[in-house]
N, C-alpha and C positions, 0 to 999 in steps of 0.2 A: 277105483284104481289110481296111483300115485305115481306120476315119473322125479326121480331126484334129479334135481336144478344144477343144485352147490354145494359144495362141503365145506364148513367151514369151522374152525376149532379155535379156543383160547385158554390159556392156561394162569390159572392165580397161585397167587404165594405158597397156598394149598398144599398144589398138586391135584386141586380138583376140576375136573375137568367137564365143561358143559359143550356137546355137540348140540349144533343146531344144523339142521339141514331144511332150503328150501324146497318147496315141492309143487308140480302141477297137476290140478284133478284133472283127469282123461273128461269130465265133461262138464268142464270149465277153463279160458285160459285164466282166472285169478292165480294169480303166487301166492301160496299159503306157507306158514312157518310149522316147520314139528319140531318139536324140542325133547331130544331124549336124556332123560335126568338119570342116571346110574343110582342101582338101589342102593341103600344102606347094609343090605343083608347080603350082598357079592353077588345076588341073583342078578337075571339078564338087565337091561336098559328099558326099562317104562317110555313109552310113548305118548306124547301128550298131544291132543291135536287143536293149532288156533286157526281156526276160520272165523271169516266175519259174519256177524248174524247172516245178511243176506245171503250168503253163500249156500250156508245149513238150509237155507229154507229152498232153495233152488234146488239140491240135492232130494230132497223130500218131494218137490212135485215129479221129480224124473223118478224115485220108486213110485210114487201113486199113478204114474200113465204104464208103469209096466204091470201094474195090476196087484202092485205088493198094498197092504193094509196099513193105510194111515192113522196113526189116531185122530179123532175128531176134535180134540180142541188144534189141532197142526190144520185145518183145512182152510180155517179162515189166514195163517199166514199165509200156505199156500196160494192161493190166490192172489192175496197182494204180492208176493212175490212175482207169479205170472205174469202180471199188468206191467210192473217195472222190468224185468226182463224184456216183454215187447217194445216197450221205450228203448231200452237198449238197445237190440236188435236194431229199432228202423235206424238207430244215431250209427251205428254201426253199419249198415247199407250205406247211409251216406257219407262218413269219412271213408268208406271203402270206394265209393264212387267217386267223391271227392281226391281219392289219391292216385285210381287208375287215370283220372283226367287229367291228372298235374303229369302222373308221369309219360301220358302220351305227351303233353305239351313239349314236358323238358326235353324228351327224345327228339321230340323236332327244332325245338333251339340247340343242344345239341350237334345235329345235325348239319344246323346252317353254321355255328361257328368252329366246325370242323371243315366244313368248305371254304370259308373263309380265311381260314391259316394258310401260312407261303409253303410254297414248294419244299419239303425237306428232304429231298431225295438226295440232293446231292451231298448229305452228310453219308449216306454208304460208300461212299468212296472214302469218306477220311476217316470212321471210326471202326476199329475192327468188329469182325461179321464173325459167323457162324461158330466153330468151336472155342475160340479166341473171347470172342466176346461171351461166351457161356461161362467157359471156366472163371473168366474175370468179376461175372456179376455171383458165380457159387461161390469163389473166397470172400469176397465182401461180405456175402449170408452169411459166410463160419466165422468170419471174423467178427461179427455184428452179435453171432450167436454168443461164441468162446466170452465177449466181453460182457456181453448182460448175463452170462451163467456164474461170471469169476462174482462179477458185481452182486449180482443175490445171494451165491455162498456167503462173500464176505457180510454183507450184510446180516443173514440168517446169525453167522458166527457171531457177530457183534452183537448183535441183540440179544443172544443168548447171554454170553458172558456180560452183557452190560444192566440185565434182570438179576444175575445172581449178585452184581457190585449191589442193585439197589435195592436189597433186602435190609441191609440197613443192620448195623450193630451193635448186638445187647450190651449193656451196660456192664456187664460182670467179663467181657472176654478181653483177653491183654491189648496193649498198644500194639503189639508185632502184627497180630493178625489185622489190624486197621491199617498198619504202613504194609502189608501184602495185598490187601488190598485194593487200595491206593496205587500201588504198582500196577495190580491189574489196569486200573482204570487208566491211566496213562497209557501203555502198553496199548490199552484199544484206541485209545484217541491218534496214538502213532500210527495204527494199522489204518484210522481211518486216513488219515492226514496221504499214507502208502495206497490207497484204492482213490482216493482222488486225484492222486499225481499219474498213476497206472490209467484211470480213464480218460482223462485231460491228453495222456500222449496219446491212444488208440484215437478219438476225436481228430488231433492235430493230425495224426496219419492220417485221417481217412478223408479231412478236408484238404491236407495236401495235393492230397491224389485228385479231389472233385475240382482243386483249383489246378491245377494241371490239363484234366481234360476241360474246363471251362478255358482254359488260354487257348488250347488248340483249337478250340468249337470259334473262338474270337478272332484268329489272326486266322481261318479257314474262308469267315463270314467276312471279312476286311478283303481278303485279297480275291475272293470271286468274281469272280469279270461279272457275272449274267445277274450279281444284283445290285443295279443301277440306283437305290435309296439310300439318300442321307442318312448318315448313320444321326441320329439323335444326341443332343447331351443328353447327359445326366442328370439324377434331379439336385445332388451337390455340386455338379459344375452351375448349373442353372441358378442355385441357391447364392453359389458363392460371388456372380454377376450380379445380381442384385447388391451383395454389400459392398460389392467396388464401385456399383454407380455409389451408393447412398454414402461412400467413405469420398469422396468429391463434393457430397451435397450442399450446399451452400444454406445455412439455416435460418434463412430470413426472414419466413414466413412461421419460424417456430415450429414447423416438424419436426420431431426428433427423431431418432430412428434407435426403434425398439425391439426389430430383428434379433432374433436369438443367436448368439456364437459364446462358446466356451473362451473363456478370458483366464489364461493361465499367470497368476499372479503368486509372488511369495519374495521372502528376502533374498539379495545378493546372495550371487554362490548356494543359494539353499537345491538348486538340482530341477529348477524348471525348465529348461532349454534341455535338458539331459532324458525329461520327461516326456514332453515334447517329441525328444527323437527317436524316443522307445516307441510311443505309438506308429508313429510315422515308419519306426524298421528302418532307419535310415541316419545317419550323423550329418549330418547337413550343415550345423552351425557351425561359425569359428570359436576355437576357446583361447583363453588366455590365462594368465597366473593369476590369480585373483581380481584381475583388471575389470572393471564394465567392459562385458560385450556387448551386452543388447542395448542399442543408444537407440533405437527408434520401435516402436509395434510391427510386429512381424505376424502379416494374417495368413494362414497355411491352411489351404485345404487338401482337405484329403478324401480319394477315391478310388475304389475299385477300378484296376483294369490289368488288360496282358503282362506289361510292361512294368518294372519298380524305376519309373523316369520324375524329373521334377523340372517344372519349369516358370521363371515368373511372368508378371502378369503381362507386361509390356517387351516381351521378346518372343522369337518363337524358337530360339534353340533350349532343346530339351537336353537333361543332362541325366544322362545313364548312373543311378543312383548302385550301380553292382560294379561299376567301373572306378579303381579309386583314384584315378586321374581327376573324373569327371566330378567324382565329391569332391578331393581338392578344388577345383575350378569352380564350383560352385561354393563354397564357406568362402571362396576368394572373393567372389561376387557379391555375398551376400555383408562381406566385411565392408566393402566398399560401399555398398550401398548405403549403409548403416554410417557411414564417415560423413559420406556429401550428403546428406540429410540434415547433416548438421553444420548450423550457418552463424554466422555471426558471433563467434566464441560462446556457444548453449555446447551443454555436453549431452543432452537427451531432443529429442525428434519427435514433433506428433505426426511426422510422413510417416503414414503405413505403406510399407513394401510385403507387396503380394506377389502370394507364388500357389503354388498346386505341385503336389507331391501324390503320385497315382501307382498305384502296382500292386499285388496279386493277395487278399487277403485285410488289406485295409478298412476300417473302418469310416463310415463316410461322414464327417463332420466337416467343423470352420474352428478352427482354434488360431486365438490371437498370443501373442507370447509376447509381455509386457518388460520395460527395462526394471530389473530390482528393485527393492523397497529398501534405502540405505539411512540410514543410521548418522554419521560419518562424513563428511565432505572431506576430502583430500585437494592437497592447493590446486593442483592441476584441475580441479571443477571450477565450473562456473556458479557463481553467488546465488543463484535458485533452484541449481541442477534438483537439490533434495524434496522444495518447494514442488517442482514441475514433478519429477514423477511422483508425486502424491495425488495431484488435480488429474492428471493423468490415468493412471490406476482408478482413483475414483469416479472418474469420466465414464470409464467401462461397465466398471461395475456400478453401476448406477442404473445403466439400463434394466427394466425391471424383468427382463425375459432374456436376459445374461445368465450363462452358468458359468457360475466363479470354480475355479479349480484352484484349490489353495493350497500349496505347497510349503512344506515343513521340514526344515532339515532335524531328521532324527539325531544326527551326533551332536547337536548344541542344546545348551537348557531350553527349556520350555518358557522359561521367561525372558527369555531371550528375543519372542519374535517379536516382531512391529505389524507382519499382515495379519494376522490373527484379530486383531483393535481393528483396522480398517474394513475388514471382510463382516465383522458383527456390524461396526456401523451402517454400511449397504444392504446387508439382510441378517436381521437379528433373528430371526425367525427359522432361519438356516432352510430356506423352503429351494434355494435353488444355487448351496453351496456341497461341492463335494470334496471333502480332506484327506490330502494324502501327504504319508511320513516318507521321507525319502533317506537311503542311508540307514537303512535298517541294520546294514552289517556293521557298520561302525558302531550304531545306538545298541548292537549287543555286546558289547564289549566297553561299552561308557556308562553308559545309561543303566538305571533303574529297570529291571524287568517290569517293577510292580508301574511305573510312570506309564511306558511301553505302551501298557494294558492301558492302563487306564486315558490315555490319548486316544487310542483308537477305538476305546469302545464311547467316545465323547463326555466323559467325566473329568477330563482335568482342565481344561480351554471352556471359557465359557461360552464361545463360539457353539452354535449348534451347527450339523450338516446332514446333506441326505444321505452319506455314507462316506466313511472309513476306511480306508485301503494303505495298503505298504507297499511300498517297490523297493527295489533296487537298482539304481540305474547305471551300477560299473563298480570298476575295483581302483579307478584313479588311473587309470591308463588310457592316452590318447589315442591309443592305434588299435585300442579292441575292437571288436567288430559288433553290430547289434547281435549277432546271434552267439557270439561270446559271451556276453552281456547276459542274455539273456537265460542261457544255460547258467549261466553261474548264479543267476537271481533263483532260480528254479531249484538247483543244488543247495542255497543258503536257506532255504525256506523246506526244504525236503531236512537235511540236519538241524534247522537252526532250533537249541532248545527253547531258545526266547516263546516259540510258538507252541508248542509241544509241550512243555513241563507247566500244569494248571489251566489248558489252553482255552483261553476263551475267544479266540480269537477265530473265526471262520476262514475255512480254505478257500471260499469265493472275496474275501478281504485282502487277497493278495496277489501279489505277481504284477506285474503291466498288463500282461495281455486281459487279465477279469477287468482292472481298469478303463482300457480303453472299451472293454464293451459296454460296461455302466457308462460311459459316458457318453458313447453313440447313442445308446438307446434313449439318454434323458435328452440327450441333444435332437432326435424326432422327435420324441414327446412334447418337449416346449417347440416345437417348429410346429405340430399340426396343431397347437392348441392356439397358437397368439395369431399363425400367418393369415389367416380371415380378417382379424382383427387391424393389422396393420395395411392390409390391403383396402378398407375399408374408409383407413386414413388418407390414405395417399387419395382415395376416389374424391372425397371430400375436398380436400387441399388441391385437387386439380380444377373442377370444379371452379372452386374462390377463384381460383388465379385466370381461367378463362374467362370470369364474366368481370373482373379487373379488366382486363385487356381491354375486351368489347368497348366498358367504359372510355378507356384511354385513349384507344387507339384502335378505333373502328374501321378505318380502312388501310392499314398495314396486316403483316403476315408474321407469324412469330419467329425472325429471324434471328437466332443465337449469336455468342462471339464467332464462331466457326466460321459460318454462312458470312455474317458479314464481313469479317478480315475477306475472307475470297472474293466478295465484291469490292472492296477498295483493293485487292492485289490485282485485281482485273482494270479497273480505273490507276490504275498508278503504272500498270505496264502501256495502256493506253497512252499516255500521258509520254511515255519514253518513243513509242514510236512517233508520235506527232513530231518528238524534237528532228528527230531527221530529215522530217519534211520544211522545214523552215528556209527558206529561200537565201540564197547566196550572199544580194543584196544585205538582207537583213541579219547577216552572220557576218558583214564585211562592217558594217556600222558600229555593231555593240564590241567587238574585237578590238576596231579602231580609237574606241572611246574609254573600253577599258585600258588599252594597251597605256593611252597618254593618261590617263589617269594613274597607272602605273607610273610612269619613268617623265613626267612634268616636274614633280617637283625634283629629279636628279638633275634634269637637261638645264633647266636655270639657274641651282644652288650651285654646279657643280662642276658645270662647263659654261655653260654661258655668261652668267653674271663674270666667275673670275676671268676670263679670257674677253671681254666687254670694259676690264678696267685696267687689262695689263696696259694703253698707251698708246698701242698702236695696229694697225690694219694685220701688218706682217704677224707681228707676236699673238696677234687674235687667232689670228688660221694656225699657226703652230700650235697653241695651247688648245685648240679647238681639236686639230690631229690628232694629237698624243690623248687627249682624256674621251675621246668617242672609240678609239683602238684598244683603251687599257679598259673600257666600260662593257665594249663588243666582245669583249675574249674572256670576260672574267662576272659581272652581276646581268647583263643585257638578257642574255637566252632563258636567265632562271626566271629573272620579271617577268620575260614574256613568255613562258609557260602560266604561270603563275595568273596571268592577266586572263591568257586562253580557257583555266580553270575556272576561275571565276564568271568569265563571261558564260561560261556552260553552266555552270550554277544560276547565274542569273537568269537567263533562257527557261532551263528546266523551273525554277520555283514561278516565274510569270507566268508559265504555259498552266501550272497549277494554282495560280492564283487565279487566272479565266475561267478555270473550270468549277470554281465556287461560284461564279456567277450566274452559270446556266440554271435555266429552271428546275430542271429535276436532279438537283444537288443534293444530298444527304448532308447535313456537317456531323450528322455521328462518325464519320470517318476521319475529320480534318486531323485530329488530335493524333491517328494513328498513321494517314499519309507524309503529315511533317517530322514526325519520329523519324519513320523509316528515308524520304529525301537525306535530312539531317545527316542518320548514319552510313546512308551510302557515300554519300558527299563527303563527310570524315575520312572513309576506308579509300577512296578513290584517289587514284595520282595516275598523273601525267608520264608517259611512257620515256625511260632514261634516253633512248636513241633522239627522242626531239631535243635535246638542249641540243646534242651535238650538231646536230642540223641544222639547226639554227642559227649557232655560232656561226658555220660558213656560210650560208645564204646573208646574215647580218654583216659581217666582216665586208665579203664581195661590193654591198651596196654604198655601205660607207667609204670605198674609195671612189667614187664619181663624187667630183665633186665640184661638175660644169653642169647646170640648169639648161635641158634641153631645148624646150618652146616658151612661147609666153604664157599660156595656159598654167604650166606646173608655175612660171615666177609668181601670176596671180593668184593662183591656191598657195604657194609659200608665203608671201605676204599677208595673205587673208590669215593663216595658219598664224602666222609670226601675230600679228595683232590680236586676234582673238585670243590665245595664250598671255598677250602681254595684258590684254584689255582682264582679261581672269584672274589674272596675279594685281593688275590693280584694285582688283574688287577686293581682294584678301589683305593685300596693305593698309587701304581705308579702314576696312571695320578694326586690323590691328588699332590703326591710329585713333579711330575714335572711341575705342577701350581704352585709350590711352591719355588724350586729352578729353575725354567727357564729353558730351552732346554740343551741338552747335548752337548758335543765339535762339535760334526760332525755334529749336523743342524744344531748350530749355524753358523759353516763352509758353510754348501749345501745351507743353505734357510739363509743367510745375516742378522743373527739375533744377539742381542747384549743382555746380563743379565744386568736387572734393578740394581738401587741401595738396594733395597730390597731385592731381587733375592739375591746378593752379599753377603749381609747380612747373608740370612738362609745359604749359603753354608757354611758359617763359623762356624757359630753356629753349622749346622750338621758334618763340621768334629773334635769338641769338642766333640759330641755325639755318634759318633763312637766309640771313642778311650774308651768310657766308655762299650758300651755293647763289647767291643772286650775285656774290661779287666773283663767284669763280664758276660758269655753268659746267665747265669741264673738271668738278674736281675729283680726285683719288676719294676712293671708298673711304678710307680711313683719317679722321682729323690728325694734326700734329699738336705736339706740346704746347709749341705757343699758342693755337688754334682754341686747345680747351683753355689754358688759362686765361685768355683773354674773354672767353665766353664766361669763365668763374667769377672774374672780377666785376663786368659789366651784371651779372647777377647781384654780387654783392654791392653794390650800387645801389639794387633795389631791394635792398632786404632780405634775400633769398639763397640763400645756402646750400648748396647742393656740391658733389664731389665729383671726381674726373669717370668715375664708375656711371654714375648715373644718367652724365653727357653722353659716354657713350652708349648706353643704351637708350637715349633719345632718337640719338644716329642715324643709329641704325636702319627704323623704319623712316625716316625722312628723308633719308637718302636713297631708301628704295624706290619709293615712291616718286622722287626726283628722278632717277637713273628709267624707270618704267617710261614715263612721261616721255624724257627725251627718246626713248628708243620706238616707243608706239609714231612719233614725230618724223625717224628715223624712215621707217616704214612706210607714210607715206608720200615720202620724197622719193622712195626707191619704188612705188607704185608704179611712175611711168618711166624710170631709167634702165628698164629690160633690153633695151638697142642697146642703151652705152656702155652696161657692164658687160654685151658680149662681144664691143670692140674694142672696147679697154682694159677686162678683166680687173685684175688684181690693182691694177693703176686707175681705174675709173677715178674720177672726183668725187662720189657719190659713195660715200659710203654702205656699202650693202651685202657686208658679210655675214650680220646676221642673220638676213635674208636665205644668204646660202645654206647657213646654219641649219634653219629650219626647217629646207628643203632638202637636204640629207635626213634630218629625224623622220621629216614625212615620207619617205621613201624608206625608210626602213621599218618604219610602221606597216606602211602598206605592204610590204614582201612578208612579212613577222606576220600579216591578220589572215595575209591571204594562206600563208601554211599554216597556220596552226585551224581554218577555216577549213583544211584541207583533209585536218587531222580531224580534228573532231568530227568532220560527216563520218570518214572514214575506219573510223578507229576509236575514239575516245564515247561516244557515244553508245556503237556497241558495249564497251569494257564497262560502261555506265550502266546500259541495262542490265549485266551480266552482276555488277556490285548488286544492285537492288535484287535483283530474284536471288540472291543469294542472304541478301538480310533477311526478304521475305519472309524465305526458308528457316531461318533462324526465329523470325518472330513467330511463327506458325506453330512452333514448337515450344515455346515459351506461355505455359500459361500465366506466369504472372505478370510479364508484358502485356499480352492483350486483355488483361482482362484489367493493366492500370491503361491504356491507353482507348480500349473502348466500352464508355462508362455512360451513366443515363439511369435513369428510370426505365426508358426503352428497354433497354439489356438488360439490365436486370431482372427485370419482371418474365422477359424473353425465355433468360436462360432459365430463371424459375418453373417458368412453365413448361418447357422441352423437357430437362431433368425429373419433372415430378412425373411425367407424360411417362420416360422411357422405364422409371424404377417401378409405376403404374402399370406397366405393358409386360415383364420382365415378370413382376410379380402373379400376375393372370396367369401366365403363360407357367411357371413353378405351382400354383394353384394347381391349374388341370392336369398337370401330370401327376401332381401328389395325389389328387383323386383317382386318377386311374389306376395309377399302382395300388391305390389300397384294393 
């Protein structure tokens, strides 16, 4: 007895038709074939029947136990039949055994990991229940059904009519009936080209609707209070963290980084930035008139999620991609970013600016969008613009687990492009390049249909690639929207005859959206194939670089630029409190020394010397009055800021100068604590209110001009000499630049006087003999004074001019005038009685006594405020400059990383970086595993 299986039929050029139907014997389950052959003569359908030997002889021992009559040469099969049948049987107990125990096991695993799934109760609250939710999941069936029903008609249809196209045409029937034909066949390739685009939108509808209720199931699970777990990244966010470490990598150790990402290359204006944002659903870039836009690699990932947001890598305002405020603001951002990338008159950028573009439908990849491959320099480039994005582009594509996405502008000749050469040189093999024509609408109305074809079916580019596709990515209009774009790519390829008329062109070869999914899917593909591999690398190269270390530097820790900037911002802000702590005493000293190191050489050039040779006691003190009031009101307050500044500079760098001396010094930081001093020091000024302040505390002091006790005349005189005794150390060494070394070193040290040298001494001992005959005389010689010193020269042979004399003078006469004034000084040592009962009429000349003791008294009022400022005031404002450079160098990677340099660091940061894209990677690893 026979049960039928299956029916199943085929029809030849004939018309003759072979049924075959499977069939199982009621006592056996073997599948046997019957094949019924239709007779010749119109009688019924013959039955043939194929069983396998062993089958017939199984069938024969089951009539011999029912007692029917075997023939006796059948007995001996029979029984060998028996015997293998019982083999059967027991293997059969035991796969049957073998499968009850599997499937208790699975029931029990099963089991536990339905126990171990979360709570989902709380989704009956947010997805509709009972009749709502039935009738929704029976149109889905009708519509699921209506679509595979319309889809097998047409099919059925087609194949029909496309058996009778390939009967193929005798030789004796007209041309008409071949070009009818032909029509047909066309005719069906359009019907098909109309059921691909019909089930391509029921798809789009129905994944609409699952991404719909997936947004809601997501922003349901986001805002529930009661589930308290980190929501996880993604395995593309997580992907694309690894290439922003490895896009920082510093490649010193000859890592390369051979991570997979699609590298969207092709000519200027040829439509890759346009491609780019088709996948993405989004207009993101800026355009321009033909200008270069893309001046630097733009890495964009993309991923799944509620929202169509984008945002880059180092902000966290996210920019609502459905909002066209927020796409303005971001082509705005991303224009800028793309400007200041570029430095030093370069018109292209190797700074990758990263971003993540996420929202409902995306495909999850890493696409890098490279600047154009030009041709052309224009004057506005820089002299290697063309050079750099060559090395560039081939940088990328070089990695050997890159997929190149080459892009071709369909409306220009074909010989025309320049990527096409570049893209064979990186892989000639075409093993990991994918080609797409852009501008299909245009290249149908320029272009060669027959070129078309033959481009995309990879016959006319010697370039090979893994596949072929066309887009369209607009109609030349800046304010289309992608999904304007999109319907109109969809519309041009639904009419367009280019595809249609001879079409060999497949309907998964086109559109954006088939696009981006061939390139998501190649772009896992080379991700699960290489990322072991690379991970692999990194283990190795961590590895070296730790037992480096060990070598090097066996009792350090592997501290980066990062870690260490923040220990020297820690020791430098140290360093600013200590200044505050500095004692009074020793702020009143360095003040006081600055301040006359300041304004010494003004008080002598400027008021003392002149007002010292006016003549007389009287005219001393007036000329002394008028230039210490026009000095105090107008240059005095700025010096003495100026002095107050510096003494705080000086303070601060000594305080840091001690602190390199302590034992556990680092000097990997010197380089970067005197940077930052320096710049503070630069930015830092003195508060506008203290000049004014100063002006009237300085004014006030300068009118006393009666010496209180003997104490201050003693320090005034001390003050007066020691300033004169300074100025004459500085006149000498003038004079002995002047006249040459004296007998006994030119004796000791083998030194001989120049002819000039020769000269001044001549001159100066004319100049002698004059202050020996005049000790009081006027600064300045008279006419007859030098002529008579010129003659007395030429007497002796020596020639010199009235110019010359006086600039002999001049220092001999200082030198002179010092002398008698330090002389001065100590005569007026013990006449402190007599000048405060005789004043202005003492005998004893001792006004510059007085002199001095005004300066020193306005010194000391000047060191003690500005002593007073700086605790108070100037030093904060000082700490506040440095943490504020800090902040600025903190931020600055190419500052700290030229300011703290080494071996040390280096290796440091090698090892941290290999450490974290090593750790990143593990971590993309195991989730890739578990997702599969």
């Amino acid at each position: 007895m026979l049960r039928i299986y299956q029916n199943t039929y085929r029809r030849t050029a004939r018309k003759a038709v072979v049924y075959s139907t499977k069939v199982i014997c009621c006592n056996h389950s073997t599948l046997c074939n019957i094949t019924r052959q239709p007779r010749r003569n119109g009688a019924g359908p013959q039955w043939e029947q194929h069983h396998s030997r062993s089958h017939e002889q199984f069938l024969l021992a089951g009539n011999q136990a029912r007692g029917w009559t075997i023939p006796p040469h059948s007995r001996g099969y029979g029984m060998f039949v028996v015997r293998i049948l019982r083999g059967a049987l027991k293997l059969r107990y035991l796969v049957l055994g073998g499968a009850i125990g599997g499937g208790v096991s699975l029931s029990k695993k099963y089991e536990d990991w339905k126990e171990g799934l979360p709570d989902m109760k709380w989704l009956e609250d947010a997805l509709p229940q009972g009749e709502r939710w039935s009738q929704f999941s029976q149109n889905l069936i009708e519509m699921g059904s209506v679509v595979k029903n319309a889809i097998d008609i047409a099919k059925e249809d087609i194949r029909s009519k496309t058996t009778v196209a390939a009967l193929g045409i005798p030789a004796d029937e007209s041309r008409k009936k071949y070009e009818k034909l032909q029509s047909q066949v066309e005719t069906l390739q359009t019907e098909i080209m109309n059921v691909q685009i019909k089930y391509q939108k029921e798809l789009e509808k129905m994944e609409k609707e699952n991404r719909e209720l997936r947004q809601q199931y997501l922003i349901l699970k986001t805002n529930k209070k009661t589930t308290a777990k980190r929501i996880k990244k993604s395995l593309i966010d997580m992907y694309s963290e690894v290439l922003d470490e490895l896009s920082g990598y510093d490649t010193g150790y000859t890592m390369a980084d051979h991570l997979p990402r699609v590298v969207v290359v092709g000519d200027q204006s040829s439509g890759k930035t346009s491609v780019l944002e088709s996948i993405a659903k989004a207009r993101i870039f800026p355009r321009g008139s033909g200008e270069m836009m893309t001046r630097a690699p733009v890495k964009v990932t993309l991923a799944e999620g509620p929202y169509h947001v984008a945002q880059f890598r180092d902000t966290d305002r996210e920019y609502d991609l459905t909002k066209e405020s927020d796409l303005a603001d971001l082509r705005r951002e991303v224009e800028f970013r793309m400007r200041a990338s570029v430095r030093g008159g370069k018109t292209v950028s190797n700074e990758v600016i990263a971003m993540t573009v996420k929202g409902p439908g995306l495909q999850r990849m890493v696409l890098v969008d490279l600047p154009g491959i030009i041709s052309t320099m224009t004057v506005d480039m820089a002299s290697d613009t063309k050079d750099s994005i060559h090395q560039m582009t081939k940088h990328y594509m070089s990695n050997p687990n890159a997929i190149i996405l080459c892009i071709q502008d369909g409306s220009v000749d074909a010989e025309r492009s320049n990527v096409t050469d570049l893209v064979m040189q990186c892989d000639p093999l075409g093993r990991r390049t994918i080609f797409v024509l852009t501008k299909v609408d245009l290249a149908e109305e320029l272009a060669d249909p027959d070129r078309i074809r033959k481009i995309l079916s990879g016959k006319l580019f010697p370039m090979k690639a893994l596949g072929y596709y066309a887009v369209v990515t607009g109609r030349g209009r800046k304010d289309d929207s992608i999904d304007a774009i999109r319907q109109y790519e969809e519309d041009f390829f639904k009419n367009s005859k280019l595809f249609h008329r001879r079409g060999v062109i497949m309907p998964h070869q086109v559109t954006s959206r088939n696009l981006s999914l061939a390139v998501s899917d190649r772009f896992w593909k080379m991700v699960r194939e290489t990322i072991e591999q690379q991970a692999d690398a990194f283990k190795a190269t961590r590895f070296n670089l730790e037992t480096e270390w060990k070598n090097n530097f066996p009792r350090l820790r592997e501290s980066g630029r990062d870690e260490l900037f923040d220990k020297a911002k820690g020791e430098i802000l140290d360093e600013v409190v200590t200044l505050s702590q500095i004692s009074a005493k020793k702020w009143d000293d360095a003040l006081t020394a600055k301040l006359w190191e300041k304004l010494s050489n003004y008080v002598f050039e400027n008021v003392y010397l002149p007002a010292a040779q006016s003549g007389s006691q009287n005219s001393f003190n007036t000329m002394v009055d008028i230039k210490l009031r026009q000095w105090a009101e107008q240059a005095l307050p700025a010096k003495s800021v100026e002095a107050g500044w510096e003494a705080l500079q000086q303070e601060f760098i000594s305080l840091m100068e001690r602190a390199k001396k302590a034992h556990d010094h680092d000097n990997v930081f010197d380089q970067l604590k005197a940077a930052v001093v320096d710049e503070a020091i630069r930015r830092h000024s003195w508060e506008d209110k203290a000049i004014d302040m100063l002006r009237v505390i300085q004014l006030n002091t300068l009118e006393d001009r009666f010496v209180h006790d003997k104490t201050e005349w003693d320090q005034a005189v001390k003050f007066l000499e020691n300033s004169v005794n300074t100025k004459l150390v500085q006149t000498d060494e003038t004079l002995s630049q002047m006249f040459g070394p004296g007998p006994w070193t030119r004796f000791a040290h083998w030194k001989s006087l120049t002819q000039d040298q020769q000269k001044r001494r001549s001159v100066k001992g004319e100049l002698d003999k004059i202050l020996k005959n005049d000790v009081k005389h006027l600064p300045s010689l008279s006419y007859d004074e030098l002529t008579t010193v010129r003659k007395n020269l030429q007497r002796d042979n020596v020639e010199v001019d009235t110019d010359y004399i006086r600039q002999t003078w001049f220092p001999v006469y200082r030198k002179h005038f010092l002398q008698q004034a330090l002389q001065r000084a100590k005569d007026c040592r013990k006449a402190y009685y007599l000048y405060t009962q005789q004043g202005a009429e003492c005998e004893v000349s001792c006004s510059d006594v007085v002199l001095f003791w005004r300066i020193q008294q306005v010194i000391k009022v000047t060191g003690n405020a500005l002593r007073q400022q700086v605790i108070n005031r100037e030093a904060r404002r000082l700490d506040k400059e440095i943490k504020a450079v800090l902040d600025e160098f903190s931020d600055d990677e190419e500052r700290k990383a030229h300011l703290l340099t080494g071996k040390r660091v280096q290796l440091a940061e090698e090892l941290i970086k290999v450490r974290q894209i090593q750790e990143k990677l593990e971590e993309f690893i195991n989730s890739l595993n578990q997702e599969k």
